[in-house]
Residue frames as qw, qx, qy, qz and C-alpha x, y, z in Angstrom:
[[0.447, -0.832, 0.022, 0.329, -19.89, 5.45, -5.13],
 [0.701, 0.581, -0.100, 0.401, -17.23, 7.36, -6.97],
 [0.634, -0.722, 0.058, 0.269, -14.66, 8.83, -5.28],
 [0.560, 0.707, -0.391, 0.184, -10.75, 10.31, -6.90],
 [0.818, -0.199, -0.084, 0.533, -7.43, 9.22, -5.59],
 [0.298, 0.872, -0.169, 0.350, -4.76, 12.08, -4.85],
 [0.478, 0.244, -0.602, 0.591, -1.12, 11.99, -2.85],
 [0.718, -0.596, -0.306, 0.191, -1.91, 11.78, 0.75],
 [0.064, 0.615, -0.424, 0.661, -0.23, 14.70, 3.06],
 [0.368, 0.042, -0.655, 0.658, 0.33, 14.99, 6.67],
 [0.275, -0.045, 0.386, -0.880, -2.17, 16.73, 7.30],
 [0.622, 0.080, -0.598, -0.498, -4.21, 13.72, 6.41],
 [0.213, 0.198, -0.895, 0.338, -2.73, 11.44, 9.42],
 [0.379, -0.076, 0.442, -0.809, -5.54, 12.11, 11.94],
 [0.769, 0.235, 0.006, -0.594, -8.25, 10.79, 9.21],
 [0.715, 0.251, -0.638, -0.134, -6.00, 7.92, 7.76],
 [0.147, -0.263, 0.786, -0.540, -4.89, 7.01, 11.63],
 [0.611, 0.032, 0.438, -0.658, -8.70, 6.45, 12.27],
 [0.839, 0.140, -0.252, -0.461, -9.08, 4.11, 9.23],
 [0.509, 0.335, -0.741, 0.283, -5.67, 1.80, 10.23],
 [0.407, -0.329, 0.605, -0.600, -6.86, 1.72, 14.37],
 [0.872, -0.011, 0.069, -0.484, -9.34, -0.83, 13.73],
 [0.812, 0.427, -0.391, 0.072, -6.99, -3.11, 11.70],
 [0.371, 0.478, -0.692, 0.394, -4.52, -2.70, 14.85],
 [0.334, -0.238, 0.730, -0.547, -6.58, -3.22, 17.82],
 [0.706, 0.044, 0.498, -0.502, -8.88, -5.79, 16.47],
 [0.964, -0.009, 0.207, -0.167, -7.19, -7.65, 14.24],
 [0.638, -0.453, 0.380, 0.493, -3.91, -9.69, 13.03],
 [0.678, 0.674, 0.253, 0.149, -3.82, -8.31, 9.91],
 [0.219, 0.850, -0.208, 0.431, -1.53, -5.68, 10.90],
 [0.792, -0.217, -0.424, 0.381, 1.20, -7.10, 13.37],
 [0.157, 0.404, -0.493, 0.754, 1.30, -3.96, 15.67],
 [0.298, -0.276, -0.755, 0.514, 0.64, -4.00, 18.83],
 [0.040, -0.740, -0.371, 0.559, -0.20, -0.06, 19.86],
 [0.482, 0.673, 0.518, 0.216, -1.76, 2.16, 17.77],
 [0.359, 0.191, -0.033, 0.913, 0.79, 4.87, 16.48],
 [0.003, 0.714, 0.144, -0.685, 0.05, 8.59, 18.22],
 [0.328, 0.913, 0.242, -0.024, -1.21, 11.02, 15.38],
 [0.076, -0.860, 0.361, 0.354, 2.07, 12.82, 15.45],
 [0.437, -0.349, 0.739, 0.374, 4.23, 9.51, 15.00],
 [0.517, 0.472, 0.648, 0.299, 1.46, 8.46, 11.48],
 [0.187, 0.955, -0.043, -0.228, 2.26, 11.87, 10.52],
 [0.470, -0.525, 0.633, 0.320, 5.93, 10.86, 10.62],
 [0.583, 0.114, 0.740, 0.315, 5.62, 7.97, 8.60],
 [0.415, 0.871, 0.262, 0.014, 3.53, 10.33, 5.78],
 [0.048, -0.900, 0.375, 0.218, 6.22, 12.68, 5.89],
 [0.625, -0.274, 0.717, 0.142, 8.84, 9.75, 5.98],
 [0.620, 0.451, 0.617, 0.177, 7.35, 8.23, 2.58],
 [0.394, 0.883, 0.255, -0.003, 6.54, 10.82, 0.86],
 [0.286, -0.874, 0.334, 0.204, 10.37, 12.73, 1.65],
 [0.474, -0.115, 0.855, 0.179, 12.10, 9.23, 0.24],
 [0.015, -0.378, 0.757, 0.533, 10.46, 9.23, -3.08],
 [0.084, 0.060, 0.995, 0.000, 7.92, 7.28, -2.87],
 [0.383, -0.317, -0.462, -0.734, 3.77, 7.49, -3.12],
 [0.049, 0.287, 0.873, -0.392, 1.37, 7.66, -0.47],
 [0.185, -0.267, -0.602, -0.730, -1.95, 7.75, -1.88],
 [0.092, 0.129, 0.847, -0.508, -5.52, 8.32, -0.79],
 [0.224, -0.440, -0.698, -0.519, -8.90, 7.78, -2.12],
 [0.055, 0.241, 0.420, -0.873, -11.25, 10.56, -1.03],
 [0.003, -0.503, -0.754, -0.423, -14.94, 10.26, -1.78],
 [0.301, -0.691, -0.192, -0.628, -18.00, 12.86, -0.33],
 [0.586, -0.742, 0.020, -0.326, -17.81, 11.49, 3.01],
 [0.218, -0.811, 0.543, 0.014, -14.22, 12.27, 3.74],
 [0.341, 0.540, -0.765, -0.087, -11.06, 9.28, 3.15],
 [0.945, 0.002, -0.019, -0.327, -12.19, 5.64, 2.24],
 [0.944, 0.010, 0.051, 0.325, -8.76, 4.14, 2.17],
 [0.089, 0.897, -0.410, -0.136, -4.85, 4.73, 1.51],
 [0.897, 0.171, 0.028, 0.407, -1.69, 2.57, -0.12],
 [0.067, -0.810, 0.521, 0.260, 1.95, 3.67, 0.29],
 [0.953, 0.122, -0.179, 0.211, 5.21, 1.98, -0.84],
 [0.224, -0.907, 0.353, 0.052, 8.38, 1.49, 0.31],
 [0.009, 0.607, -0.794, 0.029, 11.79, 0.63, 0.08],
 [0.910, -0.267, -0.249, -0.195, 11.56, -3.38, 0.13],
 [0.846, -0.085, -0.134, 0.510, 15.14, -3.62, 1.27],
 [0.174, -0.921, 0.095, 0.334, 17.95, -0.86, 2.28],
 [0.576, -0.365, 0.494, 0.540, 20.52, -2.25, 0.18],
 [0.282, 0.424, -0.388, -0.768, 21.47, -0.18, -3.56],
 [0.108, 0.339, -0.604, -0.714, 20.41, -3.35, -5.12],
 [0.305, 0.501, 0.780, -0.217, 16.75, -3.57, -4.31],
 [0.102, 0.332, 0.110, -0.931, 16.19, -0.15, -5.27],
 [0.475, -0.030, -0.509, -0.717, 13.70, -1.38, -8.25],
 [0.497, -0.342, -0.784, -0.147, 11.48, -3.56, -5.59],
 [0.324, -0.371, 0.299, -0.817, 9.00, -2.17, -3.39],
 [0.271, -0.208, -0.884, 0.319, 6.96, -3.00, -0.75],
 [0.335, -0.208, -0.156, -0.906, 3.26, -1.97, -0.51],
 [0.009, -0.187, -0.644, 0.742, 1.02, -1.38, 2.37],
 [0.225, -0.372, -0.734, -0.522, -2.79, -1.31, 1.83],
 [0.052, -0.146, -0.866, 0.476, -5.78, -0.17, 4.06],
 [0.163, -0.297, -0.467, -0.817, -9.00, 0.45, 3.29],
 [0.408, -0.188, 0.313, -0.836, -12.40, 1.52, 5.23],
 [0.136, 0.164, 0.975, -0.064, -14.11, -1.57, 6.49],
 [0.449, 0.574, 0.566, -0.385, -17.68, -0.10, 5.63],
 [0.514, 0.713, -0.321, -0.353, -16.34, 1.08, 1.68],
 [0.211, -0.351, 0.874, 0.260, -14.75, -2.48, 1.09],
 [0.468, 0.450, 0.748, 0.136, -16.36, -4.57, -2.00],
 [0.280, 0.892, 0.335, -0.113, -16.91, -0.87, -3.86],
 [0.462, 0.757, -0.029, 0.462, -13.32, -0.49, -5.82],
 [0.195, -0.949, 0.234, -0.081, -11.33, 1.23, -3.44],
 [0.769, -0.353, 0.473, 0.245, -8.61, -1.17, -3.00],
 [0.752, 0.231, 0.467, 0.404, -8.47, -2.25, -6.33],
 [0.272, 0.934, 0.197, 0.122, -8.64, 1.52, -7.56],
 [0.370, -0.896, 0.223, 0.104, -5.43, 2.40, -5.03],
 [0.832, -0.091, 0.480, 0.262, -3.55, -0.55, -6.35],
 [0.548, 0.523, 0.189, 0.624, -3.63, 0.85, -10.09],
 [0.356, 0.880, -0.171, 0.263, -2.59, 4.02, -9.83],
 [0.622, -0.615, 0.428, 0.227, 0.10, 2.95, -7.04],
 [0.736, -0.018, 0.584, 0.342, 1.45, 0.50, -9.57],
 [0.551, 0.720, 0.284, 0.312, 1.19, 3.13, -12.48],
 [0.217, -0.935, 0.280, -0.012, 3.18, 6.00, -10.38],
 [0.636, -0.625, 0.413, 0.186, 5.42, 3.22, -9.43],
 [0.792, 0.246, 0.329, 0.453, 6.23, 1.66, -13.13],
 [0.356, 0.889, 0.082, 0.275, 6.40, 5.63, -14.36],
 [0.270, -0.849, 0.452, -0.038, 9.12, 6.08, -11.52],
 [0.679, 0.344, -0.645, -0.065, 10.84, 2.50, -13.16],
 [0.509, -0.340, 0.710, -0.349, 10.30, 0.44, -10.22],
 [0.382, 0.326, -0.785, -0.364, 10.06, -3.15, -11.66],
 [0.496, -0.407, -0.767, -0.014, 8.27, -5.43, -8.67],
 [0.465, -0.514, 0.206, -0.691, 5.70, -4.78, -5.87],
 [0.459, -0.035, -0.881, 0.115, 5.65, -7.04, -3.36],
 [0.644, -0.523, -0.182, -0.528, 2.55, -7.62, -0.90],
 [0.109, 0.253, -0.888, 0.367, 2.99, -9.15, 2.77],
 [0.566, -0.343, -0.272, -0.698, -0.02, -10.61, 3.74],
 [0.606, -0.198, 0.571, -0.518, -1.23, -12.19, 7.31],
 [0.377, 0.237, -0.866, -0.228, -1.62, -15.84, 7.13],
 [0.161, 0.449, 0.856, 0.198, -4.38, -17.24, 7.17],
 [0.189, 0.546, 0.222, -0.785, -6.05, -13.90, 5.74],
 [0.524, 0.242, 0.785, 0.226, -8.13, -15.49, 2.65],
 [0.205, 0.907, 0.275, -0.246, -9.91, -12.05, 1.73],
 [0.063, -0.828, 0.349, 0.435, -6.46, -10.37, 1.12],
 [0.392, -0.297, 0.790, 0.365, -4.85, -12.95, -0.91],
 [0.462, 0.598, 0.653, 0.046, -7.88, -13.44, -2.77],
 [0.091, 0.980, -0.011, -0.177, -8.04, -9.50, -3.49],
 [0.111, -0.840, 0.373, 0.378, -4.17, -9.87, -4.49],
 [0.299, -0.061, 0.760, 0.574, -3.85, -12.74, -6.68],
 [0.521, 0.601, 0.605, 0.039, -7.02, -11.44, -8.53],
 [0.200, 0.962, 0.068, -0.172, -5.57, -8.24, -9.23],
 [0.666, 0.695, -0.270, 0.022, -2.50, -10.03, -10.72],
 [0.023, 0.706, -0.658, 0.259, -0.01, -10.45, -8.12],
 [0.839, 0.014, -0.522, -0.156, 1.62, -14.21, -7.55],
 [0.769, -0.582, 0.252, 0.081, 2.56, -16.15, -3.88],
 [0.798, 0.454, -0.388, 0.085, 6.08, -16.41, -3.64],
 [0.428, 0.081, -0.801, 0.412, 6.97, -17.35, -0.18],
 [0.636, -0.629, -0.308, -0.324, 5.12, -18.53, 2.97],
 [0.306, 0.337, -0.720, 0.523, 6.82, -17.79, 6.03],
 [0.680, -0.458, -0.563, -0.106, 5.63, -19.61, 9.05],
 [0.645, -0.602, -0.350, 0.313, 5.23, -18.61, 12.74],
 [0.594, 0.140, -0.129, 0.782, 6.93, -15.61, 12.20],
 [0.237, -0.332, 0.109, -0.907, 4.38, -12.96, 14.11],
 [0.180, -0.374, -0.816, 0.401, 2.98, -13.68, 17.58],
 [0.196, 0.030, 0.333, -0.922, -0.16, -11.31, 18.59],
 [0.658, -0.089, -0.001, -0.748, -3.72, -11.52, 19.94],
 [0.703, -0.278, 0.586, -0.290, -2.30, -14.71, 21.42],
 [0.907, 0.033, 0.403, 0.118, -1.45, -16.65, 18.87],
 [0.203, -0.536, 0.488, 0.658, 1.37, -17.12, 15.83],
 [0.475, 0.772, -0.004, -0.422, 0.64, -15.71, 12.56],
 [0.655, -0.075, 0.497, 0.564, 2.21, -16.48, 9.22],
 [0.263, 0.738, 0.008, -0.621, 2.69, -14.73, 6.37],
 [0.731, 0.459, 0.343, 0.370, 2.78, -14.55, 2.35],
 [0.119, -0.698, 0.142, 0.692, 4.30, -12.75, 0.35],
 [0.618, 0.666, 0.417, 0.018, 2.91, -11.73, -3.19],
 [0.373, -0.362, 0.363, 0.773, 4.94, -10.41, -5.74],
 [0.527, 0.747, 0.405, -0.014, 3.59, -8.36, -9.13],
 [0.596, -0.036, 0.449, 0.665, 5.71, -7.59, -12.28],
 [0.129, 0.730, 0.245, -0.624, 5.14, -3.96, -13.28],
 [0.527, 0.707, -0.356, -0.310, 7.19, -4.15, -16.49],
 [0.970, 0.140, -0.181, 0.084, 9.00, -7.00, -18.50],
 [0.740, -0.356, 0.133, 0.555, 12.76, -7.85, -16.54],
 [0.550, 0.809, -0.179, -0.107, 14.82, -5.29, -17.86],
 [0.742, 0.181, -0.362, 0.535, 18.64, -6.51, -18.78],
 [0.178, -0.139, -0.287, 0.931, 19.97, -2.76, -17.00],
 [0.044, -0.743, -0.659, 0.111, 17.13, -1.06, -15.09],
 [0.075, 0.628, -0.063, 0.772, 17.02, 2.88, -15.56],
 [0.135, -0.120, -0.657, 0.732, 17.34, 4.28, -11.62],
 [0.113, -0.702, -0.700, 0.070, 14.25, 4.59, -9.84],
 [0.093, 0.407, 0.001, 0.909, 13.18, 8.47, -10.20],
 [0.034, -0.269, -0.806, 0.526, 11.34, 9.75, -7.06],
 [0.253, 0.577, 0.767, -0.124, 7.37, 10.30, -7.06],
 [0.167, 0.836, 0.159, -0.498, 7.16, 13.98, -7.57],
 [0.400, -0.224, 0.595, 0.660, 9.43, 13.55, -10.68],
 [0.170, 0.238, 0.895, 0.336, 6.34, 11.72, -12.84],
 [0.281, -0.059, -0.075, -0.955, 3.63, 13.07, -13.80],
 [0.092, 0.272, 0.886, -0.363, 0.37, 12.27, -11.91],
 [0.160, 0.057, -0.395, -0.903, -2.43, 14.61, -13.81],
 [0.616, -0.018, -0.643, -0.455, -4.00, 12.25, -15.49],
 [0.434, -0.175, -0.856, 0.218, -4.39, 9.92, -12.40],
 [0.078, -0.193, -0.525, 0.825, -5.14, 12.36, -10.18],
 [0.272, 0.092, -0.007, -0.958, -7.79, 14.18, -12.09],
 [0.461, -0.149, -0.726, -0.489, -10.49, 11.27, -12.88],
 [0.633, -0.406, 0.418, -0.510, -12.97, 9.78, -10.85],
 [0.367, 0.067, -0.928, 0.007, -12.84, 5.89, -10.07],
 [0.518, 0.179, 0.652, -0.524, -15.60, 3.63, -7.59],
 [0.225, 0.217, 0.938, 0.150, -18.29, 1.66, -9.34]]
């Protein structure tokens, strides 16, 4: 299956909505409750994308197999080089690259905009994901316990972390997405 990656719009919500529902009403992977209204996962697209940032989506023949965003990890001036990235892919196109495909060019957009760490949250006990994130480079660095209740019971979480570029002494400011040039990412295919 091949399939390209290109920036995710708003007018996208409707299809990416449908791939994220599952993930909220049937399982804890995603600690909401009620699945956002079409208008409000428009928002959030807008939101991201307005802020600087990348929301991506991998679009094969039979319409969108997955999407990754980041954000902000923190509000304060002196996160601004550490994000926080959001994963979801189609349960019937998982094992076939998508994930791992969304990951690199996220993490290439994000070093070309001089972001410096990504950091993953991941459901606890969710062996699939963690697996899927420390193979693709990124390392646990804190377990928080009991800290999400749903579908009756309490959840923990990790939280992976992945070094885009080497520490700098003085980071250059983070430039926002549309700055960088995406071309080359955009224009290839990727899948197996």
């Amino acid at each position: 299956m091949s399939f390209r990656i290109r920036m995710a719009s708003p007018a996208d919500a409707e299809e990416l909505l449908a791939i994220y529902t599952p993930y909220v009403e049937e399982t804890n992977i995603t600690f909401e409750y009620v699945t956002p209204t079409p208008e409000e996962f428009r928002s959030r697209i807008e939101t991201t994308l307005e802020r600087g940032f990348p929301y991506l989506a991998a679009e094969g023949e039979e319409g969108l197999l997955g999407y990754i965003y980041a954000t902000p990890l923190k509000g304060r001036a002196a996160y601004e080089w550490a994000v926080e990235s959001s994963i979801y892919v189609r349960r019937d196109v998982r094992g076939q690259a998508v994930g791992q495909s969304l990951y690199a060019v996220l993490e290439e957009l994000l070093r070309r905009q001089n972001v410096v760490t990504v950091n993953a949250c991941v459901t606890f006990p969710n062996p699939p994901s963690q697996r899927f994130h420390e193979r693709i480079g990124y390392l646990k660095t804190a377990h928080l316990r009991h800290v999400g209740f749903k579908r009756g019971r309490w959840m923990d979480t990790l939280w992976l972390q992945k070094w885009l570029v080497p520490l700098p002494e003085v980071p250059a400011p983070v430039r926002p997405v549309w700055e960088v040039e995406t071309e080359d990412l955009f224009s290839k295919s990727y899948g197996k």
